[in-house]
C-alpha positions as a LaTeX table, in Angstrom:
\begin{tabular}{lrrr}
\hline
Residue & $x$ (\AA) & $y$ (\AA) & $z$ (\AA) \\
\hline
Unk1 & 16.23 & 1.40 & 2.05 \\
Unk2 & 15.34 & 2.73 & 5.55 \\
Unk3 & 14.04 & 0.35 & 8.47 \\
Unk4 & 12.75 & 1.16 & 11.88 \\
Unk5 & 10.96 & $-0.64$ & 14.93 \\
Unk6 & 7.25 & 0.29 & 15.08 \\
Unk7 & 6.58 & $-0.62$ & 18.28 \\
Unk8 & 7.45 & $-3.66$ & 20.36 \\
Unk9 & 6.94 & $-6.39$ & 17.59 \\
Unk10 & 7.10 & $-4.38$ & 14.39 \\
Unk11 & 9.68 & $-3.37$ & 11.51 \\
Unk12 & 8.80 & $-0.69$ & 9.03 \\
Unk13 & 11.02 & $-1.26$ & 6.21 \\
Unk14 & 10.95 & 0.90 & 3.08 \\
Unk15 & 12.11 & 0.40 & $-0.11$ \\
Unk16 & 13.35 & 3.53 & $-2.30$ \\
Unk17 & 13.60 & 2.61 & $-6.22$ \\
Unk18 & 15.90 & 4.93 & $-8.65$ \\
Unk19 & 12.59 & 6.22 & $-10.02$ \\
Unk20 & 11.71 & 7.98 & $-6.98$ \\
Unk21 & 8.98 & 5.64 & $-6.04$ \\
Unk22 & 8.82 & 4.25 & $-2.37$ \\
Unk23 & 7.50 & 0.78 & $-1.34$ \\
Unk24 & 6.44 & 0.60 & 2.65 \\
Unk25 & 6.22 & $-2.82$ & 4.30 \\
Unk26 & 5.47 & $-3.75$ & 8.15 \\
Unk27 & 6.63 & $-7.11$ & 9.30 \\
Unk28 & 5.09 & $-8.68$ & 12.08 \\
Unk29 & 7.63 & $-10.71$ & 14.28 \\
Unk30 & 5.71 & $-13.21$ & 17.02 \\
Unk31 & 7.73 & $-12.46$ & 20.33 \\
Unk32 & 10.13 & $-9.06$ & 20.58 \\
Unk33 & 13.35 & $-11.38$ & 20.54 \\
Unk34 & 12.63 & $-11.89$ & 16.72 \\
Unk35 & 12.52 & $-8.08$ & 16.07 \\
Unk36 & 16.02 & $-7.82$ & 17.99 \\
Unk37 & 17.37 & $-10.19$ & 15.53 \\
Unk38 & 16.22 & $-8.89$ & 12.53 \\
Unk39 & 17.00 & $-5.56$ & 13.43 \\
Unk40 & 20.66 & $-7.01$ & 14.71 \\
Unk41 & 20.94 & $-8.76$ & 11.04 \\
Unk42 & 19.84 & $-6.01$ & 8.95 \\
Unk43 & 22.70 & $-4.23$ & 8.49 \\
Unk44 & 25.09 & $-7.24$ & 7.41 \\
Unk45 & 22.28 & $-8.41$ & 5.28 \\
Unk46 & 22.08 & $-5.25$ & 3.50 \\
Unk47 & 25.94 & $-4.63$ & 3.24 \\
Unk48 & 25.91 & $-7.73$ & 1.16 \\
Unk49 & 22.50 & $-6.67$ & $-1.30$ \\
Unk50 & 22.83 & $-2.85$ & $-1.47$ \\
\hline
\end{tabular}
């Protein structure tokens, strides 16, 4: 999984399957502040999941 700010209110996350197949996603977030925390979060979330 790889995830990235795309500009100042958007996450590009992408999700890479065993099979070699990729899944792309962009999340919206209303105000910047919501991007900081998801970007903050991320990595714990993912240490638990992955």
């Amino acid at each position: 999984m790889r995830y990235a700010a795309e500009g100042p209110k958007h996450l590009r996350v992408v999700v890479h399957l065993h099979d070699g197949t990729a899944h792309p996603c962009l999340l919206a977030a209303r105000k910047r502040a919501r991007l900081q925390e998801w970007l903050e979060d991320l990595p714990l979330i993912l240490e638990c999941f992955v």
